[in-house]
FIDOMAR-663829 format. One record per atom (N, C-alpha, C): residue number from 1; residue in one letter; atom name; x, y, z. Coordinates in pm, 1 decimal, decimal comma. Example, Ala and Ser with C-alpha at 12.3 -4.5 7.8 and 13.67 -1.06 7.14 Angstrom:
PT pos code site       c1       c2       c3
PT   1    A    N   1319,0   -569,0    780,0
PT   1    A   CA   1230,0   -450,0    780,0
PT   1    A    C   1320,0   -330,0    780,0
PT   2    S    N   1285,0   -225,0    708,0
PT   2    S   CA   1367,0   -106,0    714,0
PT   2    S    C   1290,0      3,0    787,0
This chain:
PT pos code site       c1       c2       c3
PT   1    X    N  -6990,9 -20336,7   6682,6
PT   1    X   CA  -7035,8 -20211,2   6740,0
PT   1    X    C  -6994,8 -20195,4   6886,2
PT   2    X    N  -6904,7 -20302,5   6931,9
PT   2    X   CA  -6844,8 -20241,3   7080,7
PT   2    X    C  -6782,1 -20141,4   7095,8
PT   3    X    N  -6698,3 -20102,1   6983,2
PT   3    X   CA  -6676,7 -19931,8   7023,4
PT   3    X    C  -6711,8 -19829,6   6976,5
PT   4    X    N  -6902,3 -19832,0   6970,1
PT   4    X   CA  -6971,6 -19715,1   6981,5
PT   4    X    C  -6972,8 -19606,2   7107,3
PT   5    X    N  -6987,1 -19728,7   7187,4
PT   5    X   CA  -7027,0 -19599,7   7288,9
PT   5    X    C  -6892,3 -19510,6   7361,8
PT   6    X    N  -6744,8 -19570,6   7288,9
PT   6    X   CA  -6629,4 -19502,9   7304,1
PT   6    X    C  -6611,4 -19386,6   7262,9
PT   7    X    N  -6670,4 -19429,7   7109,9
PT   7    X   CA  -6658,1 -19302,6   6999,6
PT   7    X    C  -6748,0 -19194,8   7041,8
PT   8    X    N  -6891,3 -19223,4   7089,2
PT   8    X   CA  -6968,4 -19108,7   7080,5
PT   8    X    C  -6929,7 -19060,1   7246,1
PT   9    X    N  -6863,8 -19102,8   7327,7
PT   9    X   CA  -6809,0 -18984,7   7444,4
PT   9    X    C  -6700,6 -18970,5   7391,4
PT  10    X    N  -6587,4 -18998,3   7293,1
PT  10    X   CA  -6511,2 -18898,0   7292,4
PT  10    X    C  -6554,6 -18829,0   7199,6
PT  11    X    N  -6657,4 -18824,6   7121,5
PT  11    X   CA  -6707,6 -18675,5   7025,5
PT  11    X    C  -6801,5 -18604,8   7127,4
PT  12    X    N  -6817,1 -18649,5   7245,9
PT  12    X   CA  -6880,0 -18610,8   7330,1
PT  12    X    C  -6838,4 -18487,8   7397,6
PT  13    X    N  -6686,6 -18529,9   7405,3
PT  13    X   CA  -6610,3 -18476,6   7515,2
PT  13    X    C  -6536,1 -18362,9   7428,4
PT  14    X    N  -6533,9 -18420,3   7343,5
PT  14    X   CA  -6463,4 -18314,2   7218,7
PT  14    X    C  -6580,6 -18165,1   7186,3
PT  15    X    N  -6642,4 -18212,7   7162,8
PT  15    X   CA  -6799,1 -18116,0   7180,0
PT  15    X    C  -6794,6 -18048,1   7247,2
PT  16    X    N  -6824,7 -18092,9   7386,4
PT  16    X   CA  -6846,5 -18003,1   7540,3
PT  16    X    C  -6722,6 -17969,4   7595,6
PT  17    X    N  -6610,9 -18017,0   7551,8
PT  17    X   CA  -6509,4 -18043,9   7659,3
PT  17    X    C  -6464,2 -17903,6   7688,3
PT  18    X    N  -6443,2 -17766,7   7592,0
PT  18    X   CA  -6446,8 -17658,3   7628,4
PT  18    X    C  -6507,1 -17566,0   7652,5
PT  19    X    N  -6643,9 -17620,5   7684,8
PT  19    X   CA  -6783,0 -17531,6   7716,5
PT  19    X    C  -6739,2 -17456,6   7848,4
PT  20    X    N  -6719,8 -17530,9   7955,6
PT  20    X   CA  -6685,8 -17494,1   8071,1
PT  20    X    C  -6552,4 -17342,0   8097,6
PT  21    X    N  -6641,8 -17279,9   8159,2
PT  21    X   CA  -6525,6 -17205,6   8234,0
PT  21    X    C  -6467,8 -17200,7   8353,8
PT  22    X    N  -6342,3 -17166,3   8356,2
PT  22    X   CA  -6247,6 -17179,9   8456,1
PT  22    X    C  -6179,3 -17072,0   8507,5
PT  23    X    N  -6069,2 -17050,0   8596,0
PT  23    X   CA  -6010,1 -16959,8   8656,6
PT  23    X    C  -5943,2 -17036,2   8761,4
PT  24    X    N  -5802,5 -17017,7   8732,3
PT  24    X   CA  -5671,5 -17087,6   8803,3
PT  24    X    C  -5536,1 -17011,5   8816,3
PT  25    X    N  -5566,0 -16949,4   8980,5
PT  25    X   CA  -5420,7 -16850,3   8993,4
PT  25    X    C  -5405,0 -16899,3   9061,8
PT  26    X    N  -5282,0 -16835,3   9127,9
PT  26    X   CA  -5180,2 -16832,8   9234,7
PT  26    X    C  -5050,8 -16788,5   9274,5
PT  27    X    N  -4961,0 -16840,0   9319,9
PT  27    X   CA  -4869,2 -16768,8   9333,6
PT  27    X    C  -4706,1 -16868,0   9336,3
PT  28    X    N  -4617,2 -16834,9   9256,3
PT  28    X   CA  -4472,7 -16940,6   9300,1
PT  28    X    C  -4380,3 -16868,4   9375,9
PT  29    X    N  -4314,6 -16952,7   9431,5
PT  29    X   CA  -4233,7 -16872,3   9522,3
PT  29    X    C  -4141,4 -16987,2   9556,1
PT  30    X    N  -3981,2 -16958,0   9636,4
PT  30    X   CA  -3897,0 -17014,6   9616,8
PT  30    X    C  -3906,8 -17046,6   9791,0
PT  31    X    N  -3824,0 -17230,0   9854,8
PT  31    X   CA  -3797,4 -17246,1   9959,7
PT  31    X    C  -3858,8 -17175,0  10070,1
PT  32    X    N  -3765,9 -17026,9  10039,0
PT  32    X   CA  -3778,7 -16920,0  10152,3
PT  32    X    C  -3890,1 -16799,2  10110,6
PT  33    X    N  -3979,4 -16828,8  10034,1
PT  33    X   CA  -4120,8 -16723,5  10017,8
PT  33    X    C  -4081,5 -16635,6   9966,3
PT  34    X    N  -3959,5 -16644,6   9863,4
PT  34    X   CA  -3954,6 -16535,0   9774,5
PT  34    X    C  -3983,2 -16537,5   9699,5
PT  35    X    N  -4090,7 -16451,6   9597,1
PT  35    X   CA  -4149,8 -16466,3   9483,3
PT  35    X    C  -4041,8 -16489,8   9335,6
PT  36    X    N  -4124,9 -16560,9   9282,7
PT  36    X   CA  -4013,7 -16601,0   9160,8
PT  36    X    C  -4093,1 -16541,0   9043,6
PT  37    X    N  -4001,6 -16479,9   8993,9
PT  37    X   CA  -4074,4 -16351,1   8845,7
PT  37    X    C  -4047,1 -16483,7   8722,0
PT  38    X    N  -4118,8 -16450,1   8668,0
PT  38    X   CA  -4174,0 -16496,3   8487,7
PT  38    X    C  -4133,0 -16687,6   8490,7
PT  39    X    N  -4159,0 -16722,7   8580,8
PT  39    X   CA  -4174,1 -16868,1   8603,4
PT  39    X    C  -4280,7 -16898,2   8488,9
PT  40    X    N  -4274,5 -17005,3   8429,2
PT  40    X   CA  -4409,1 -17035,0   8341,9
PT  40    X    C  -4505,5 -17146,1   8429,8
PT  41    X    N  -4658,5 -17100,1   8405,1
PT  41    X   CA  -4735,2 -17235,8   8468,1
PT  41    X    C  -4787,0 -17288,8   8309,0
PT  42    X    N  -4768,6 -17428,7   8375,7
PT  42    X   CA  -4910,3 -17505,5   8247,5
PT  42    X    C  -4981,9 -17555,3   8310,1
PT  43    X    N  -5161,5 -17527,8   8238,5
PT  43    X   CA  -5259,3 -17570,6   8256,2
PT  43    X    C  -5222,2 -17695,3   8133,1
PT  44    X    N  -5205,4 -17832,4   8154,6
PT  44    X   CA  -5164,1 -17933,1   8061,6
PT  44    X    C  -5287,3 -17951,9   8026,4
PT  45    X    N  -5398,0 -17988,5   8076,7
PT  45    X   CA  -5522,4 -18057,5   8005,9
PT  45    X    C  -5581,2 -17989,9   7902,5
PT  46    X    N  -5530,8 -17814,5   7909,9
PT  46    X   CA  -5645,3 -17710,2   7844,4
PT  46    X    C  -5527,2 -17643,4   7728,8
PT  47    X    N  -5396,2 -17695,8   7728,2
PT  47    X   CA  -5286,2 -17625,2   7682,9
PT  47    X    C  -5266,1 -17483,6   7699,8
PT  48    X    N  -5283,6 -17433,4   7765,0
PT  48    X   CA  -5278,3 -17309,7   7860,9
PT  48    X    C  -5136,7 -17253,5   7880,4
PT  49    X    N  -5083,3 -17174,8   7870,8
PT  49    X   CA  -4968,8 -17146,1   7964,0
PT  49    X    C  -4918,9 -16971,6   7978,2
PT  50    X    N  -4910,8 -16926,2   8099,9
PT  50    X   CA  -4872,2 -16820,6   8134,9
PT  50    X    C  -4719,8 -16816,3   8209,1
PT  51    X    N  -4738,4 -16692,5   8225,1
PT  51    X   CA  -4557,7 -16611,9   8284,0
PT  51    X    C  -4610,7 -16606,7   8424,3
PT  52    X    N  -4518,7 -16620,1   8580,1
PT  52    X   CA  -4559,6 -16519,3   8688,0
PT  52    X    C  -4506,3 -16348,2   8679,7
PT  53    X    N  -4555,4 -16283,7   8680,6
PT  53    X   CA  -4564,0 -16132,3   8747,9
PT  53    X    C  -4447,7 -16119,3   8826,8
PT  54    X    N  -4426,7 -15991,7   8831,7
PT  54    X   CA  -4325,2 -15934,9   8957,3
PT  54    X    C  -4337,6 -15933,1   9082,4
PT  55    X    N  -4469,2 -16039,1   9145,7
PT  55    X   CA  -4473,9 -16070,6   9266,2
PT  55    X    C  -4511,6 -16213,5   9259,7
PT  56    X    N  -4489,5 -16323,5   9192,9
PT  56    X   CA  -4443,5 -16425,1   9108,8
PT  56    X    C  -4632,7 -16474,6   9151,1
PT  57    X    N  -4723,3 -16396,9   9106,7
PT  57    X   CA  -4864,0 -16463,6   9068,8
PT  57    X    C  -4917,6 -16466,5   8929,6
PT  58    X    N  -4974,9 -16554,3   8910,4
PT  58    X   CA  -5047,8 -16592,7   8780,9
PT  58    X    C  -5157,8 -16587,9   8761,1
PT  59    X    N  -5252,2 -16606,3   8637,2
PT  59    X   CA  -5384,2 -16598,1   8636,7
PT  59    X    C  -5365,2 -16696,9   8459,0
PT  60    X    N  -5451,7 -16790,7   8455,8
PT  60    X   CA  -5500,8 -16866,1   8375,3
PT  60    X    C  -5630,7 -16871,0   8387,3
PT  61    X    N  -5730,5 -16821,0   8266,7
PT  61    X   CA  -5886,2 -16816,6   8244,1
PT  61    X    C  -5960,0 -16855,3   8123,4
PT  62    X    N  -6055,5 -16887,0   8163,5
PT  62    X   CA  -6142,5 -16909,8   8044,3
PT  62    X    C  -6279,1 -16888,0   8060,2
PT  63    X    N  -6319,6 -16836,3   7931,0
PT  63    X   CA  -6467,7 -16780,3   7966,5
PT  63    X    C  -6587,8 -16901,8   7914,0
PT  64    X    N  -6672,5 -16905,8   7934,9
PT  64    X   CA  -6754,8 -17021,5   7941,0
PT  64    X    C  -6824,9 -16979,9   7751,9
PT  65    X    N  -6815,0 -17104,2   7674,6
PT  65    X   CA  -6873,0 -17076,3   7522,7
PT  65    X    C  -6964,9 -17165,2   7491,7
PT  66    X    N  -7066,5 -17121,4   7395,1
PT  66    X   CA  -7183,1 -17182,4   7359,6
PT  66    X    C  -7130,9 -17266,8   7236,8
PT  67    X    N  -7241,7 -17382,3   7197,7
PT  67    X   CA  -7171,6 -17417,4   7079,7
PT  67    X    C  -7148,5 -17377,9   6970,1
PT  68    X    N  -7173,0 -17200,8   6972,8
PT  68    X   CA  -7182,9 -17158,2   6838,2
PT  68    X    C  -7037,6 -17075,5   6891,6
PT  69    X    N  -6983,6 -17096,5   6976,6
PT  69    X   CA  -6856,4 -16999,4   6998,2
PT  69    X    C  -6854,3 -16885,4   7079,7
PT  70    X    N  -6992,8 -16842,8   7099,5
PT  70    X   CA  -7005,3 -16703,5   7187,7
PT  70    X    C  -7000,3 -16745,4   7314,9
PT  71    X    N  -6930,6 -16621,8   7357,4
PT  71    X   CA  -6918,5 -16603,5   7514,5
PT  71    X    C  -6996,8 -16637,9   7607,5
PT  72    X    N  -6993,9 -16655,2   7674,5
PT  72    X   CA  -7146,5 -16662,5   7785,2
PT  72    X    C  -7141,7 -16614,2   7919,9
């Protein structure tokens, strides 16, 4: 039974792990501060990924869910 208490945080983490909400922008831009259009960002941990805009900013979000799936 030494790797109980492995298993039940990663069903732990698996559980909760997308309860949380987030919100992650910004902006890319090249050397000289010129905005760079449809660059992709990844959010790697959440598999996430967006385009930049025509003023090379992004927006990656997530809304906070209960364990039955609803919004909160």
């Amino acid at each position: 039974m030494k790797h109980l208490p492995l298993f039940i945080s990663a069903v732990a983490a698996t559980m909760f792990g997308s309860a949380f909400a987030y919100t992650v922008s910004g902006s890319v831009s090249d050397e000289n501060g010129q905005a760079i259009k449809d660059a992709s960002v990844t959010l790697v941990k959440e598999n996430k990924t967006t385009k930049t805009d025509e003023a090379g900013k992004f927006l990656l979000a997530e809304r906070q869910r209960t364990r039955t799936g609803q919004d909160f």
